[in-house]
LUMSE-476002 format. One line per 2 residues: number of its first residue (from 0); for each residue x, y, z of C-alpha. Coordinates in Angstrom, 2 decimals, decimal comma, padded with zeros to 5 digits. Layout:
<recs>
NUM	X Y Z ~ ... $
</recs>
This chain:
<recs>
0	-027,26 020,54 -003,71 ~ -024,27 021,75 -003,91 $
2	-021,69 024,79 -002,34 ~ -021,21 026,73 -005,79 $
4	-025,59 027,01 -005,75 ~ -024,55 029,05 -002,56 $
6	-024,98 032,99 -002,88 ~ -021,66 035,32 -003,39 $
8	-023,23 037,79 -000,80 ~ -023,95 034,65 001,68 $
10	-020,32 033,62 001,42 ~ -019,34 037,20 002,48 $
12	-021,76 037,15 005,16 ~ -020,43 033,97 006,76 $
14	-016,91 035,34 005,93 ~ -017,28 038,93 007,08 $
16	-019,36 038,34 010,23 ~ -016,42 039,40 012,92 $
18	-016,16 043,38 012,95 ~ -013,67 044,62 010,02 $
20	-012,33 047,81 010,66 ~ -008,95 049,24 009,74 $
22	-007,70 048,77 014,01 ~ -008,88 045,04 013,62 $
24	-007,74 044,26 009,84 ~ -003,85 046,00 011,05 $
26	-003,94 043,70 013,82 ~ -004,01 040,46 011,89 $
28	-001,86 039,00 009,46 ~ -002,81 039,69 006,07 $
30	-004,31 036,66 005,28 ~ -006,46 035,99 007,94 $
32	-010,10 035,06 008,61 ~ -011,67 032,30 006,76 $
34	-013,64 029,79 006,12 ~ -014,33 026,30 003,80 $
36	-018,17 025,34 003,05 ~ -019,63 022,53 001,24 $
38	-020,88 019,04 000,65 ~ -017,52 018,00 001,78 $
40	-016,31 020,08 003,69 ~ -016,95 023,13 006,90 $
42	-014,86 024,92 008,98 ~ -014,18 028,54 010,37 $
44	-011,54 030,15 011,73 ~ -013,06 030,31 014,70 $
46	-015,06 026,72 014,68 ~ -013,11 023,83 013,78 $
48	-014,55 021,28 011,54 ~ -012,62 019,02 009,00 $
50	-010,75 021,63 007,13 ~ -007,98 023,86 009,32 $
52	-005,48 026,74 007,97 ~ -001,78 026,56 008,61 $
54	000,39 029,70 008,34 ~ 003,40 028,92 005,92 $
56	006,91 030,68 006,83 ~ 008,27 033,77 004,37 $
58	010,47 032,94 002,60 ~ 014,15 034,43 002,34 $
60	013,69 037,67 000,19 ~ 009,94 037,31 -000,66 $
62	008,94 040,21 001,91 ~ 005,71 040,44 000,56 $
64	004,68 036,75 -000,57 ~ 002,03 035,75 001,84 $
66	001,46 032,13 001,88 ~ -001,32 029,67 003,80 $
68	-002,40 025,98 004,22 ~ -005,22 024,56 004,55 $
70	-005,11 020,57 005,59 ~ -008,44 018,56 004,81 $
72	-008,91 015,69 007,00 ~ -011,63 013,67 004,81 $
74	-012,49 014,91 001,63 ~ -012,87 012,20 -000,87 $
76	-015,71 011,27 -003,09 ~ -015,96 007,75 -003,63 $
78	-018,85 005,55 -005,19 ~ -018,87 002,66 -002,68 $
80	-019,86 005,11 -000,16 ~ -023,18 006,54 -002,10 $
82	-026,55 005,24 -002,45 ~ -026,43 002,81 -005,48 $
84	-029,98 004,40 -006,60 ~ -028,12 008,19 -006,98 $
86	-027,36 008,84 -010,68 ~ -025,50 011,61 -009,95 $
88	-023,74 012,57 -006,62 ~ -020,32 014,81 -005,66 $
90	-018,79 016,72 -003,12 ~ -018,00 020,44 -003,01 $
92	-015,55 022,33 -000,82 ~ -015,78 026,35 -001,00 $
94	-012,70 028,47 000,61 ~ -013,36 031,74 001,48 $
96	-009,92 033,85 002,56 ~ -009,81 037,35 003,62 $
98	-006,54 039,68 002,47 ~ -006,02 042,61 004,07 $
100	-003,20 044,74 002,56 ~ -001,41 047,06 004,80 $
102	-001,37 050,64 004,27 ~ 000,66 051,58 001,08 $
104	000,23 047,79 -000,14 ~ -001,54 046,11 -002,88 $
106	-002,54 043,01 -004,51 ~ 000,01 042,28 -007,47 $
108	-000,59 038,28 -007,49 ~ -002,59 035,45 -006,70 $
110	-001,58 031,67 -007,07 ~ -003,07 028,45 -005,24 $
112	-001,74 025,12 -005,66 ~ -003,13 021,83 -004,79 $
114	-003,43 018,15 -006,55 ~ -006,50 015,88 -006,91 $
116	-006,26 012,34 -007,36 ~ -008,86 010,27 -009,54 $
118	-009,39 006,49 -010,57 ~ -012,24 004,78 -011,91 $
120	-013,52 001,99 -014,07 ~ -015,80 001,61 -017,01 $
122	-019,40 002,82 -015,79 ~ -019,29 006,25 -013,86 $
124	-018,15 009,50 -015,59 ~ -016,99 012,01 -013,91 $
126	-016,21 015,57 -013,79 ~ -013,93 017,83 -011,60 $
128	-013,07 021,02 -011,53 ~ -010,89 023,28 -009,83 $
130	-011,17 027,26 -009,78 ~ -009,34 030,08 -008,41 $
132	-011,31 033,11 -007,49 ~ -010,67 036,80 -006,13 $
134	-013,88 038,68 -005,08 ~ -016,80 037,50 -007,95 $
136	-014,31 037,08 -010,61 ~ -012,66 034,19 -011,45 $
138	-008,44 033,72 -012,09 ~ -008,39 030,63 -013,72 $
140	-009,92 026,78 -013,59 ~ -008,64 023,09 -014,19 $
142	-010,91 020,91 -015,52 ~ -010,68 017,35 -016,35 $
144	-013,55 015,24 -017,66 ~ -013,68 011,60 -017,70 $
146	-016,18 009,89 -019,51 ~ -018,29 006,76 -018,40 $
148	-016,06 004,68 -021,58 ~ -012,40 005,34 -019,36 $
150	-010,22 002,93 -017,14 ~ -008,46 004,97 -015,48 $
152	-005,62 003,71 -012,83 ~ -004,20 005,87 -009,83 $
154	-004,11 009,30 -011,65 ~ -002,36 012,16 -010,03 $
156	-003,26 016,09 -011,36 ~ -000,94 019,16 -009,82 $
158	-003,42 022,14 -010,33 ~ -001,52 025,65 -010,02 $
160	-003,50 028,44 -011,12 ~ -001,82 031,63 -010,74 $
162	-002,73 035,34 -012,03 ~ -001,33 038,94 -012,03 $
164	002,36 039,96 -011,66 ~ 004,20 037,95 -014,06 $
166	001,47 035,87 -015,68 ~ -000,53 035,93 -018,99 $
168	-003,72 036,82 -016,79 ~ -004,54 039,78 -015,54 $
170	-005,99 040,38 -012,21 ~ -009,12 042,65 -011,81 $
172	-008,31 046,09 -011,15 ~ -007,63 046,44 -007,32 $
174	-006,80 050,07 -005,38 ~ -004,29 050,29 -002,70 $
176	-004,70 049,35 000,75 ~ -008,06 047,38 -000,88 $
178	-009,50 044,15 001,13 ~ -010,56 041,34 -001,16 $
180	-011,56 037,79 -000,60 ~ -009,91 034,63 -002,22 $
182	-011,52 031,61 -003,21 ~ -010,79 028,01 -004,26 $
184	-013,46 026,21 -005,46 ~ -013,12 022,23 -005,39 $
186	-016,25 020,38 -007,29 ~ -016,25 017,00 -008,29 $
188	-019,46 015,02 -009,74 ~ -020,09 011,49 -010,42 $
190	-022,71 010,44 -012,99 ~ -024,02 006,96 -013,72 $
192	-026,61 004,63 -014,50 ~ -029,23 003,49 -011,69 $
194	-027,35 000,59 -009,56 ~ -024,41 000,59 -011,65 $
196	-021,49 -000,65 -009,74 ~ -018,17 000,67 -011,56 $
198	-015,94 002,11 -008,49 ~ -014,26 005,37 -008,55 $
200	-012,98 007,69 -006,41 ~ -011,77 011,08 -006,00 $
202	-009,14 012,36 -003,67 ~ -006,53 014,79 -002,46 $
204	-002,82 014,46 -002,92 ~ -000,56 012,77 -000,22 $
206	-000,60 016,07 001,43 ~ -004,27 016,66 001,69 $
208	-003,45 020,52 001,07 ~ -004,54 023,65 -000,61 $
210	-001,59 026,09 -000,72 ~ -002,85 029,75 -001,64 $
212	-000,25 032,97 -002,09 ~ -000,58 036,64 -002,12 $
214	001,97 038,98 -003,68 ~ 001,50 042,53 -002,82 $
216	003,68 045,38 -003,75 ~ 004,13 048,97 -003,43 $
218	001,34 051,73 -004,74 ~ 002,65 053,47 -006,60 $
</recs>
């Protein structure tokens, strides 16, 4: 039903289907091809859709802090808009982004920031959860649960998830020069009873952005 039932080796596929050899990888930037996948969301790098990347400028003595943004038009998850016969019903949104070190470069750091916006009243319960991923192995999550008992009003969450250099968790062990694949996962799920009619909703920030970063650093 939803993007995280999807297969690792299927998101690689869809990610990985333009050649990748060492002339084409040195002639992009090193965060480069892409995609987002899910109940709520699709897009490519090379087939627009409701989701689109933005680079981000360096900044001033960061040489190797590689930063993208990706804008989402629609992605929202709200009750009014489902079948009042579903008991339980979300949306998903996979992102899939390739890194390409240069030669004599590594991986050091990974961070992603975003924020997610939920209200609801008494009757639905809900759960979302965000997750930062490189390769199979996950960074870090945020994850809020809201039971069906909670009022909540106009509730903003700033999610920044953030491992390697400089942080309490470690990154997997990456070689020099190594490709990997980052991924933000955004699920959120409703659950309530048959024809209840308590509203909620689930949203992006103001911004409607995901910001990831890659810090690489010399081999040593």
């Amino acid at each position: 039903m939803f993007a995280r039932n999807i297969s690792p080796a299927l998101f690689v596929t869809i990610l990985l289907g333009l050649p990748s050899t060492a002339s084409h990888a040195a002639a992009k930037p090193v965060l480069n091809d892409w995609f987002a996948l899910g109940s709520g969301c699709r897009a490519k790098s090379d087939l627009p859709g409701n989701v689109r990347m933005e680079g981000v400028p360096a900044e001033a003595g960061a040489p190797d802090s590689h930063k993208v943004k990706f804008v989402f038009a629609d992605f929202a998850l709200k009750g009014d808009r489902v079948d009042p016969a579903l008991e339980t019903f979300g949306r998903e949104c996979a992102v899939r982004l390739n890194i390409n070190p240069p030669e004599g470069k590594r991986i050091v750091g990974i961070r992603a920031r975003t924020k997610v916006i939920a209200a609801k009243e008494t009757g639905p319960a809900l759960d979302i959860l965000s997750e930062l991923k490189l390769g199979a192995a996950s960074l870090g999550k945020v994850q809020r649960k809201l039971d069906n008992s909670a009022r909540v009003a106009t509730r903003e969450d700033v999610v920044d998830i953030e491992a390697g250099q400089g942080t309490s968790e470690p990154l997997p062990q990456i070689g020099c020069g190594e490709a990997k694949i980052i991924g933000f996962d955004y699920s959120w799920v409703a659950t309530r009873a048959k024809n209840q009619k308590g509203s909620m909703t689930v949203d992006l920030g103001k911004e409607k952005n995901l910001v990831i970063e890659a810090i690489l650093a010399d081999c040593k």
